[in-house]
C-alpha positions as CSV (number, residue, x, y, z in Angstrom):
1,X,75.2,125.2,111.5
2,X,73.9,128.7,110.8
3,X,76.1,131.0,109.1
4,X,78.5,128.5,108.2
5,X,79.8,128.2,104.4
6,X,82.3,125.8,102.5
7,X,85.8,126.9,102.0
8,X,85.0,126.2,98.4
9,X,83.4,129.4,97.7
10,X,86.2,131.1,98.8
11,X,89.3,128.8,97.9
12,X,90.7,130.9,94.8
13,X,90.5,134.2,97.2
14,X,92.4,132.5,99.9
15,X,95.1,131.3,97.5
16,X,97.8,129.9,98.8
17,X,99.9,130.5,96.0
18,X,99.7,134.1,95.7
19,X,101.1,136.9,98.1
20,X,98.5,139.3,100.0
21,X,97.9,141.0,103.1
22,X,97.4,138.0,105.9
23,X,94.3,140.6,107.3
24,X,92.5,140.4,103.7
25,X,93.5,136.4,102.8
26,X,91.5,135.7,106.7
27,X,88.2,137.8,106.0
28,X,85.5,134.9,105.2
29,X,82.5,134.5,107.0
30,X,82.0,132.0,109.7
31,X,82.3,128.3,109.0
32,X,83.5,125.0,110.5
33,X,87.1,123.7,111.5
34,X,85.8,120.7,109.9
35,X,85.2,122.6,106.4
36,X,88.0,124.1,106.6
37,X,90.7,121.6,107.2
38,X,88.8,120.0,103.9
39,X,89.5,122.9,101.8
40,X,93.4,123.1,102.8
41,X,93.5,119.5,102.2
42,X,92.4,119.8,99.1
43,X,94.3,122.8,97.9
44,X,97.3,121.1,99.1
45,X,96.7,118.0,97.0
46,X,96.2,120.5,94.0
47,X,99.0,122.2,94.8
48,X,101.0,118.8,94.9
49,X,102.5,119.0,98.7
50,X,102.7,116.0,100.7
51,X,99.6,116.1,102.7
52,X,100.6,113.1,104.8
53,X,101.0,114.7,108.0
54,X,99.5,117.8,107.2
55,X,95.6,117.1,108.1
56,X,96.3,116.4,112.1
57,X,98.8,119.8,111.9
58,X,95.7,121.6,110.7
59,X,93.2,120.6,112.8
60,X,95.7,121.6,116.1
61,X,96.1,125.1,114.8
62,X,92.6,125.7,113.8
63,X,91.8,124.5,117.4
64,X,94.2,126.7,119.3
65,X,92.6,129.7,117.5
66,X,88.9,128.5,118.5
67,X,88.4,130.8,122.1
68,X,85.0,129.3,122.8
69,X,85.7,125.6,121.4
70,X,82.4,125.4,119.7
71,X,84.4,124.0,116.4
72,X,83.4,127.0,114.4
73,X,85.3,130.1,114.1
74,X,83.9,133.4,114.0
75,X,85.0,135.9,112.3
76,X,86.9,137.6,114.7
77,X,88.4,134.2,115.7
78,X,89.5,133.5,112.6
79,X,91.3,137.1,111.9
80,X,92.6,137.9,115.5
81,X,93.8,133.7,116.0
82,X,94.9,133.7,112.2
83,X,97.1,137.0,112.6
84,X,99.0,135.7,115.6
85,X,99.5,132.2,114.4
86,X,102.5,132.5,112.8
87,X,102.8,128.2,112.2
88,X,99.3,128.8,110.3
89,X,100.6,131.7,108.2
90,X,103.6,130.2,107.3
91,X,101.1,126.8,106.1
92,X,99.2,129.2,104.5
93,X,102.3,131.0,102.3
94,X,101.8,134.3,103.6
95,X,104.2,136.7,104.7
96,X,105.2,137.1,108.0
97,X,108.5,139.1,107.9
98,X,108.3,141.8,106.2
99,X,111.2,143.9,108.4
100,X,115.0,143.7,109.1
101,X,115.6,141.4,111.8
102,X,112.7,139.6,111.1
103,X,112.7,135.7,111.2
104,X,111.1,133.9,107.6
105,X,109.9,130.8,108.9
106,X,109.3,127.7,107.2
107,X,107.6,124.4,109.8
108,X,110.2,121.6,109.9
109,X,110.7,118.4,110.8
110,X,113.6,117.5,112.9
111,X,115.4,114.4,112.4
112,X,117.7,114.5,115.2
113,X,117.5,116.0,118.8
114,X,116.5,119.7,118.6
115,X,115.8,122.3,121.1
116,X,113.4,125.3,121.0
117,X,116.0,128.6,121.7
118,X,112.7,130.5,123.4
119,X,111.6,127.6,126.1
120,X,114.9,125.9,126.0
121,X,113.0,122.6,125.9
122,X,113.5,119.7,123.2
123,X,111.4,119.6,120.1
124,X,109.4,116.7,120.4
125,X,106.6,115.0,118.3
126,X,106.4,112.2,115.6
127,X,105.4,115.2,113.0
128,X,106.3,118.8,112.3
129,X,107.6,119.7,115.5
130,X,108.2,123.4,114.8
131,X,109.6,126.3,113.0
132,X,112.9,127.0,111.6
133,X,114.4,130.4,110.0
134,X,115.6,130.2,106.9
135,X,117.7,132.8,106.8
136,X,119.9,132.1,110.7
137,X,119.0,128.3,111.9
138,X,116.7,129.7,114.3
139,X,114.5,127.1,115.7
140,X,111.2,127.5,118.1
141,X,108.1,125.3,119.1
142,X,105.2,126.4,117.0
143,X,103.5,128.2,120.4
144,X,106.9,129.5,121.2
145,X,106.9,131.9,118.0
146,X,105.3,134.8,119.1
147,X,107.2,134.8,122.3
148,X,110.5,136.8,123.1
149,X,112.4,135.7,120.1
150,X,115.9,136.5,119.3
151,X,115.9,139.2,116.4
152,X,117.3,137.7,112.9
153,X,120.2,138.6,111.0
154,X,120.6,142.5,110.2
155,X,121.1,142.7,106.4
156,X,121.6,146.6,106.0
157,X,122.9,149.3,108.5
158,X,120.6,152.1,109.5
159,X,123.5,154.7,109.4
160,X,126.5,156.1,107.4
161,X,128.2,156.2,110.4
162,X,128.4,152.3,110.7
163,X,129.6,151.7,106.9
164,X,132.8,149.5,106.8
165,X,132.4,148.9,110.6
166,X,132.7,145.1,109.9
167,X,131.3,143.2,113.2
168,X,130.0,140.0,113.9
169,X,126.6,139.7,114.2
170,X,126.2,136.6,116.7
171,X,123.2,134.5,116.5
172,X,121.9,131.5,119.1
173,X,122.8,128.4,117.4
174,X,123.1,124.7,117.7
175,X,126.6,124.8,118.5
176,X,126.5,121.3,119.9
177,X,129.5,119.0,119.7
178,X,131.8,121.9,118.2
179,X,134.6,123.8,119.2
180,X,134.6,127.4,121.0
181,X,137.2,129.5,118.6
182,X,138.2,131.6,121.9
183,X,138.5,128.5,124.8
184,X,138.6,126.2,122.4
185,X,136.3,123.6,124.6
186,X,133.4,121.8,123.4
187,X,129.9,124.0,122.9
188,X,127.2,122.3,124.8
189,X,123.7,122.6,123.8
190,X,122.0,125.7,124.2
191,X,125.2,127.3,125.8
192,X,126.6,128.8,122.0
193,X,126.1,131.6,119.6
194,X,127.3,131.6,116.0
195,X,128.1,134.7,114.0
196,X,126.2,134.6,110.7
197,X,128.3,135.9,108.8
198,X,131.6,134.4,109.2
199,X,130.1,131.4,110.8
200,X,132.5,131.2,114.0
201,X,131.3,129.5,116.9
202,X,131.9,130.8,120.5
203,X,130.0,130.0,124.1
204,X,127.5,132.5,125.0
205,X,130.3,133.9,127.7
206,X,133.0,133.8,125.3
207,X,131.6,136.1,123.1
208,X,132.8,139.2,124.3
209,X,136.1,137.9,124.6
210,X,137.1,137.9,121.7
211,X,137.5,140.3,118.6
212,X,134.4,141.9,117.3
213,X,136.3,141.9,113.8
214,X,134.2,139.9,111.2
215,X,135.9,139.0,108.1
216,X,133.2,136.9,106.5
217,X,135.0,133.7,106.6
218,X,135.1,131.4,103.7
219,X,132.7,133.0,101.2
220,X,134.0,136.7,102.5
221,X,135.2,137.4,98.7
222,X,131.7,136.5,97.8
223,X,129.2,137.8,100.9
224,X,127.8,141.7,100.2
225,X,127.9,142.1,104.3
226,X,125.1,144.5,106.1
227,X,128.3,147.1,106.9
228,X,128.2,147.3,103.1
229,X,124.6,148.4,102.1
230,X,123.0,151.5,103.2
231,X,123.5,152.5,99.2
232,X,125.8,150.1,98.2
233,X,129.5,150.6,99.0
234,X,131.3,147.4,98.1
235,X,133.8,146.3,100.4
236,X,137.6,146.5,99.0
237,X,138.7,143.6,96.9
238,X,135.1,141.6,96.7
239,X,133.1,140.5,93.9
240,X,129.3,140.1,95.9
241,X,127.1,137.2,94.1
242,X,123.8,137.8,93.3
243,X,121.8,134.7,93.6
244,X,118.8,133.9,91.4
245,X,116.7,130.5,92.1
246,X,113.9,129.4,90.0
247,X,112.1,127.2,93.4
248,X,110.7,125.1,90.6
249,X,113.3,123.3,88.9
250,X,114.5,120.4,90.0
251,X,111.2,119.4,92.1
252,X,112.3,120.4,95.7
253,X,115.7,120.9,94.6
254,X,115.3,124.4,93.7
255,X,113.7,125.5,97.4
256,X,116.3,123.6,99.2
257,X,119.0,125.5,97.2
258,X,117.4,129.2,98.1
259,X,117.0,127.8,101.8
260,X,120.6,127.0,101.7
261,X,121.8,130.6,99.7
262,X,119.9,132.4,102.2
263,X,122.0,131.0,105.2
264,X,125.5,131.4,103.3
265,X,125.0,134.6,101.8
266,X,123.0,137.8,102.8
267,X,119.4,136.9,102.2
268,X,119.6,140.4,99.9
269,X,121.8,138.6,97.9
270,X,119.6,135.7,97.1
271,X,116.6,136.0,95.3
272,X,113.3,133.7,94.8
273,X,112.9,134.3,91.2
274,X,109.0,133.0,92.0
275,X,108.6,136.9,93.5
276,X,109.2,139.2,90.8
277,X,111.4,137.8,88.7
278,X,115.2,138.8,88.8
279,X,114.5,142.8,88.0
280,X,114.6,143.5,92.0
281,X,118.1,142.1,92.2
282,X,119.5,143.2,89.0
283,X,118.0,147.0,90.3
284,X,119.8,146.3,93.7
285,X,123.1,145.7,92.3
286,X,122.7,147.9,89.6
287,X,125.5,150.1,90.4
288,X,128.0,148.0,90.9
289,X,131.7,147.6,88.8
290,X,132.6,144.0,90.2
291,X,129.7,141.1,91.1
292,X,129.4,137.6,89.8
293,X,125.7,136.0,88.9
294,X,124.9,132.8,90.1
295,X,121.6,131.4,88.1
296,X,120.2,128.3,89.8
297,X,117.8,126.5,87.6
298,X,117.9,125.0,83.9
299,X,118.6,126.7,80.3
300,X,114.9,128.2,80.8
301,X,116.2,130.3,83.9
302,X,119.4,131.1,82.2
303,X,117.8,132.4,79.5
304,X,115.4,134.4,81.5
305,X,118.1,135.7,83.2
306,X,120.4,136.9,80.0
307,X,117.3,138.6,78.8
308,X,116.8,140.6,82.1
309,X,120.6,141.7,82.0
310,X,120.1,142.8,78.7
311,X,117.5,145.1,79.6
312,X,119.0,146.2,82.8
313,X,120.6,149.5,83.0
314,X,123.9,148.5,84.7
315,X,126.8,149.7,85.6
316,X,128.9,146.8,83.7
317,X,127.2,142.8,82.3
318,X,127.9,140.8,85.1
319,X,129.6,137.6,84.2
320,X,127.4,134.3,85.1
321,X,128.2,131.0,86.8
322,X,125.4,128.1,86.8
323,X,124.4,125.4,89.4
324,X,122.0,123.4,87.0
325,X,118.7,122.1,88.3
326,X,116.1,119.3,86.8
327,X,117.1,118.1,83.3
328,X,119.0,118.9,80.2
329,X,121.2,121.8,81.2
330,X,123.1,121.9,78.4
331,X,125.1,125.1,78.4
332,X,126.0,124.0,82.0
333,X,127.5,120.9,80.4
334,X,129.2,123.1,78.5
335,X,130.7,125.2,81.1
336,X,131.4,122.5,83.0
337,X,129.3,122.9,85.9
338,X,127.8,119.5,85.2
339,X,124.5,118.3,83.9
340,X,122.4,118.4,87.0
341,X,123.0,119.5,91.2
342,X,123.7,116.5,93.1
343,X,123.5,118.3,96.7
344,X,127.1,119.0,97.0
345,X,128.2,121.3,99.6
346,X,127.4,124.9,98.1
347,X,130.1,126.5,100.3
348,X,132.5,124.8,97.5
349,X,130.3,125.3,94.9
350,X,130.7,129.3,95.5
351,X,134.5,128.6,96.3
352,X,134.6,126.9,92.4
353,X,133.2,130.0,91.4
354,X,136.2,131.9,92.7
355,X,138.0,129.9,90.9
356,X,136.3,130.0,87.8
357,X,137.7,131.1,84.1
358,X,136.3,134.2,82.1
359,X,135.1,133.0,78.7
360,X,133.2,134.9,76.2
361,X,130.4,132.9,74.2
362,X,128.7,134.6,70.9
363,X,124.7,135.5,70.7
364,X,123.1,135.1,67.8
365,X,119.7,137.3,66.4
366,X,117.0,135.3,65.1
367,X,114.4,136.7,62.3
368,X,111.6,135.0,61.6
369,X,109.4,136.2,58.2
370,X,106.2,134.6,57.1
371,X,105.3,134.1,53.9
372,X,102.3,135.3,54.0
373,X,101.7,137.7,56.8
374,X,97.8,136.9,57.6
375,X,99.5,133.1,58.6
376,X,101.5,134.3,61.5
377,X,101.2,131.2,63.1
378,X,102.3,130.8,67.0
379,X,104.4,134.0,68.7
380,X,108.2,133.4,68.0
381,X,109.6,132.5,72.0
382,X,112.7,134.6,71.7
383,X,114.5,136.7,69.3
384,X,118.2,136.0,70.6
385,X,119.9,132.2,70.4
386,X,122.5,131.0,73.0
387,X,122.4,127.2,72.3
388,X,120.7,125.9,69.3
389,X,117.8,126.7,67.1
390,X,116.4,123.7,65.4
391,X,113.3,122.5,63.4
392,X,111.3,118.9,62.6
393,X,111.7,116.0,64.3
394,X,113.0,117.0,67.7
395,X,111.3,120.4,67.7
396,X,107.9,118.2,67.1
397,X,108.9,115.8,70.2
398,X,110.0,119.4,72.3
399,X,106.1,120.4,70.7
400,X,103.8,117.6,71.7
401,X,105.3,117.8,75.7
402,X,105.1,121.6,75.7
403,X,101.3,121.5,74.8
404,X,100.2,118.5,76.8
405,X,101.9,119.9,79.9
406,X,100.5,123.9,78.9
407,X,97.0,121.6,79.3
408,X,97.6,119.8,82.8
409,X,100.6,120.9,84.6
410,X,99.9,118.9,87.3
411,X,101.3,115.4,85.7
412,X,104.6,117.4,84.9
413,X,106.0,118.0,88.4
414,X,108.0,114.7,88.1
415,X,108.8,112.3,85.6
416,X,109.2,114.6,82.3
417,X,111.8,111.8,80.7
418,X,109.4,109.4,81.1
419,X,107.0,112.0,79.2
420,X,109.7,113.4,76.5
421,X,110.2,109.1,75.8
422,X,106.5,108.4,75.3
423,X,106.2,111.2,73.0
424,X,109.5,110.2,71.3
425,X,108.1,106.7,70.8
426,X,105.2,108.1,69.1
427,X,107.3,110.2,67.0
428,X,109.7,107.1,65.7
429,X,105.8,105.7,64.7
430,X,104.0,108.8,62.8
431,X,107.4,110.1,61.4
432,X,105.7,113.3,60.7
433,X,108.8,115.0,59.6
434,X,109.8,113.0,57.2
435,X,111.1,114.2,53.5
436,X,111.9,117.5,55.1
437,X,114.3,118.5,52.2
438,X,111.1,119.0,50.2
439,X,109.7,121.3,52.8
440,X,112.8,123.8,53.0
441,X,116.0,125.3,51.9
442,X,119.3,126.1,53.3
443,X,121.4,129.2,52.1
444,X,124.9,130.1,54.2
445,X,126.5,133.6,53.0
446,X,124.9,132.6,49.6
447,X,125.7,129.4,49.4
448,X,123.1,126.9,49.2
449,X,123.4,123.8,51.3
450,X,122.5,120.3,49.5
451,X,120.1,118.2,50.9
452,X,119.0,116.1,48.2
453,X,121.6,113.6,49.1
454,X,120.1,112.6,52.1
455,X,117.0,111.8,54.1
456,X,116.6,114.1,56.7
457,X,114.1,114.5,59.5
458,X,115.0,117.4,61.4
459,X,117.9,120.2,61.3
460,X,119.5,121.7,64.4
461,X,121.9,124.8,64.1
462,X,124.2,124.9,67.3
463,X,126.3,127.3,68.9
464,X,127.1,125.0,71.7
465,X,127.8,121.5,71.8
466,X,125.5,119.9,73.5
467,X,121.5,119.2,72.8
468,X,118.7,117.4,74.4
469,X,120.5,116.7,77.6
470,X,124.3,115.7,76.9
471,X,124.3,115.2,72.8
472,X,126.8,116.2,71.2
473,X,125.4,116.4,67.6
474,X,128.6,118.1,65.8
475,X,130.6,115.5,67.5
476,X,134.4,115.2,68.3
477,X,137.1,116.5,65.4
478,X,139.8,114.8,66.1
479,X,142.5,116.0,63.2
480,X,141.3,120.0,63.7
481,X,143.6,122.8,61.8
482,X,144.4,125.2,63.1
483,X,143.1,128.0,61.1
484,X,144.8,131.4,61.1
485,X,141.2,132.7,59.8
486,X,138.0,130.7,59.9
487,X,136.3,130.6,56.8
488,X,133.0,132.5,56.3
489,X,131.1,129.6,55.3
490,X,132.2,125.9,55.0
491,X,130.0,122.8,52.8
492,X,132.6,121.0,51.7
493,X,132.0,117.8,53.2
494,X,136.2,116.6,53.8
495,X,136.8,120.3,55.2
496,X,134.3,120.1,57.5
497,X,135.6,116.7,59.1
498,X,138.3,119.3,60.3
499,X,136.1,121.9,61.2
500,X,135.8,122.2,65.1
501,X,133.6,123.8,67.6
502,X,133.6,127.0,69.4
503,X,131.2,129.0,71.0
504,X,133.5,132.5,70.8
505,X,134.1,131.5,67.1
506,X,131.5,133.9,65.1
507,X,130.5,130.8,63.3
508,X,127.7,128.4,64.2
509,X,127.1,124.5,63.0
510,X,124.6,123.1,60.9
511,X,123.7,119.1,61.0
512,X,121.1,117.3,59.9
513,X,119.0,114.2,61.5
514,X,117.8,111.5,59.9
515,X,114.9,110.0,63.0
516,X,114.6,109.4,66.7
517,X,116.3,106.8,66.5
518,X,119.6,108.9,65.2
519,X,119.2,110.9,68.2
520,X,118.9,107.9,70.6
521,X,122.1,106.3,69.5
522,X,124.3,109.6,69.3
523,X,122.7,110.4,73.2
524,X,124.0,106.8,74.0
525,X,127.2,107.1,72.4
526,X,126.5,104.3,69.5
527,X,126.6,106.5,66.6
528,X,129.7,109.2,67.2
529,X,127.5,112.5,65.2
530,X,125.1,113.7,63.4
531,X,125.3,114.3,59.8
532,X,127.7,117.9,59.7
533,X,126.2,120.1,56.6
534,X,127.4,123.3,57.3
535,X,129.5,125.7,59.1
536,X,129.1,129.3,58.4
537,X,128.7,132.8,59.9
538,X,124.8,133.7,58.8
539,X,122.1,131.2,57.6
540,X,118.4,131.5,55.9
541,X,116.2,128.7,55.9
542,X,113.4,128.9,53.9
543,X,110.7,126.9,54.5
544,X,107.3,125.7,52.2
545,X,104.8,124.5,55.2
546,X,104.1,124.5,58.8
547,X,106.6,122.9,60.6
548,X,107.0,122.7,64.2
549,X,110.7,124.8,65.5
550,X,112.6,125.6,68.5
551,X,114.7,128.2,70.3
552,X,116.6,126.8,73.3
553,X,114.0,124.4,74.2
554,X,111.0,127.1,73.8
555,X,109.1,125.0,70.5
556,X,106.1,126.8,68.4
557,X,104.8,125.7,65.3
558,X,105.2,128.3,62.2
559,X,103.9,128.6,58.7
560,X,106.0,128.7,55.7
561,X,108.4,131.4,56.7
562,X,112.1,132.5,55.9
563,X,114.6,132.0,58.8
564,X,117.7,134.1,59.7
565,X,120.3,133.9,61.7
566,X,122.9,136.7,62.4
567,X,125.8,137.0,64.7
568,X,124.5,139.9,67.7
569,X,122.0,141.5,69.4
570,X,118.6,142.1,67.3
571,X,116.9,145.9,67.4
572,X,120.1,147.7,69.3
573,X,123.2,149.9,68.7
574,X,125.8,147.2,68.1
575,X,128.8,147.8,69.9
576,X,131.0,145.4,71.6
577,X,129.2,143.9,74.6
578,X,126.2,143.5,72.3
579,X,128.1,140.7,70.8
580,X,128.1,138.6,73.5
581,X,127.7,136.8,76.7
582,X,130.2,136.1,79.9
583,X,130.0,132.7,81.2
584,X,132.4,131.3,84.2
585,X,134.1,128.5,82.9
586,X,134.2,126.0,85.7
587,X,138.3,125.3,86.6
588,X,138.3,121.6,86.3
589,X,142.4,121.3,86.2
């Protein structure tokens, strides 16, 4: 056909991945349903959705956007039918709520009975049937969307005036099967609203019956309510939760989660860390004496997250809770939050929070000198250590995945332990580590730290106890003293059978490993620790050749260098809060 062209030539501009202006990402020239639907197939396969369904979706959207039926689409077509089809934005990623009161859609499949709150008529279909909102339950036929919708949540007020005014904001719902709180009959289908807020359910005639009092409900000690914000005035006696989810941990895990947060919480509360990192919410609730921080994702996110509090100019350093997602997690084993989300109900999850204990956990500085300065080698990930720094054997393992998945991301949506074991096994084979005390030197407060004695492949310094995903490598002290005042430094190898970890101690843990294999049978529970070198307060390590090293999981490979680690914050005024980080301690009495 004449003045058709491929999709293909155009595929990276019309990115679904990136944000834009829908009028810009729908300017092409004309070209064929058929070529089309091809190029969204394929971008979804790139992209790594489950395109099962999604080629028949396609080509009914395309169609109801073709005027003249001729299966090509005109320019004009294409923008004016793109514009107003909110399913085929929302396939396409782009944003089509930008105001308050908006609806976010996301297409859906329904598993049970569903009706559209527009026609009033059931959702039906074998595929996605329609669209839900992600932030009120809102559900409508696909052709039903531009139609007269009920308005979304409010999530600010316009006027001073209506700060602290604290009213339910009532929202149609599938209120089916539950009780009315005013008549206390059954809600039939259709017949309900449900305030998003507090989450109380009352029939359609009921609702001015009642009190227009809203006091949150269960979360109301965590909810930042729209009465609240015009600036931020805190209700009385709250501590608001700013949410950040990474959407990518966890495979769908992590998008579920914010789906979820959004609902519970004011969607200003909640924040897709994939748009913009966390510096919009840390701004938002930058003035504010009391909040909690709830990071959803793994020690990656965390860190991330630390970093940008740092950084921040707030009014205090929020304390932070974690809901771990994907693998390892170790700081949330630590904290007790677990090693991984299991899809318990995250109503309890923010109640546990509530609940939660204080605790202060130290930060360490890490300085990293070459030896010779032309040989910089790979840029350092991070200057500051929460968990562990380590180097060798593990670091190497931590290495080989980081560059194979830096080359094709694509294989490393799913499976990573299968990866982290093959590159493991290859590890136990080359050895490549191996006689590492001839490579290095370990000096604590002066002291040097023998190594001669054994045959070491890799040495981890900890400031928690846990690694790779659960080990404990310092293990268990069962006959700890009591100290009155913790030694500086600590080689003795009977005292250190006694020494004990803490991560508010000023002290961090040295241990060596001898292979893979070592670190297999500790993560299994067959061998009870690793071998404990050292405990001490600041630590060089000097080392003689490139060796590969990591920071929290973040590995590079660096030339001959010296290595040092110092309790506190690198390149600041050191006072107090410099010194460390606030954790929520999950309550598990």
């Amino acid at each position: 056909l004449s003045g058709c062209v491929s999709l293909k030539a155009v595929s990276c501009y019309f990115s679904i991945l990136e944000d834009g202006n829908p009028r810009d990402k729908l300017e092409c020239k004309t070209f064929s349903i058929d070529k089309i639907v091809t190029q969204m197939m394929q971008a979804a396969e790139y992209l790594g959705w489950d395109v099962t369904e999604l080629k028949p979706v396609l080509r009914d959207m395309l169609k109801a956007i073709d005027i003249d039926s001729s299966g090509t689409l005109t320019q004009q077509e294409w923008i004016q039918g793109g514009l107003n089809n909110i399913p085929l934005l929302v396939l396409l990623g782009l944003k089509v709520a930008e105001k308050d009161g908006q609806h976010v859609w996301r297409l859906k499949n329904f598993n049970r009975p569903t009706y559209c709150f527009v026609c009033q008529n059931m959702m039906l279909g074998l595929r996605k049937q329609g669209l839900s909102c992600n932030f009120c339950k809102y559900t409508v036929h696909s052709s039903c969307a531009n139609k007269n919708c009920t308005p979304c949540v409010r999530t600010f007020v316009r006027s001073k005036t209506e700060i602290g005014c604290s009213v339910h904001d009532w929202i149609s719902a599938d209120c089916e099967s539950n009780k009315c709180e005013i008549c206390h009959k059954k809600i039939k289908m259709l017949t309900g609203k449900s305030c998003a807020w507090c989450h109380r359910m009352r029939h359609s005639d009921c609702v001015p019956l009642g009190s227009s009092h809203c006091d949150c409900g269960l979360l109301q000690h965590h909810i930042l309510p729209p009465w609240a914000i015009c600036a931020i005035f805190p209700v009385k006696d709250t501590n608001p939760l700013l949410v950040f989810v990474n959407p990518k941990s966890g495979g769908k895990q992590g998008k579920r989660v914010l789906r979820k947060f959004q609902y519970l919480l004011n969607p200003r509360q909640v924040y897709n860390l994939d748009n913009g990192g966390p510096n919009p919410g840390l701004q938002f609730f930058q003035n504010l004496h009391k909040c909690r921080v709830l990071v959803c994702g793994g020690d990656g996110t965390v860190g991330w997250i630390l970093d940008a509090i740092d950084k921040a100019d707030m009014a205090i350093r929020p304390p932070v809770a974690i809901l771990p997602l994907g693998t390892g997690n170790d700081l949330a084993r630590c904290l007790h939050w677990g090693g991984g989300y299991e899809g318990s109900d995250l109503t309890e999850i923010i109640k546990q929070i509530e609940k939660s204990i204080l605790v202060k956990m130290d930060r360490w500085s890490l300085q990293v000198i070459p030896a010779d300065t032309a040989d910089e080698g790979d840029p350092v990930p991070n200057d500051i250590i929460y968990n562990y720094f380590s180097l060798g054997v593990d670091a190497s393992i931590a290495h080989q995945f980081h560059v194979m998945r830096e080359k094709n991301p694509q294989k490393f949506n799913t499976r990573n332990k299968l990866w982290y074991f093959q590159f493991a096994t290859s590890e136990t084979i080359s050895a490549s580590c191996r006689n590492l005390k001839e490579c290095l030197t370990i000096e604590c407060c002066g002291v040097p730290v023998e190594l001669s004695r054994l045959s070491l492949e890799g040495i981890a310094v900890l400031n928690i106890p846990s690694m790779h995903g659960g080990s404990n490598l310092w293990g268990e002290t069962k006959r700890a003293e009591k100290l009155k005042k913790r030694q500086e430094v600590t080689v003795d190898p009977d005292a250190l059978e006694m020494c004990s970890q803490d991560m508010n101690d000023k002290l961090l843990e040295v241990v060596g490993l001898e292979s893979v294999v070592e670190m297999g049978q500790i993560y299994t529970g067959l061998k009870s620790k690793a071998h404990r070198l050292v405990q001490a307060a600041h630590i060089t390590i000097r080392t003689y050749k490139t060796l590969p090293m990591q920071i929290d999981g973040e590995p590079w490979m660096q030339p001959p260098c010296t290595v040092s680690l110092l309790f506190g914050q690198p390149k600041r005024t050191m006072n107090c809060e410099d010194l460390f980080h606030y954790f929520w301690l999950k309550h598990t009495g």
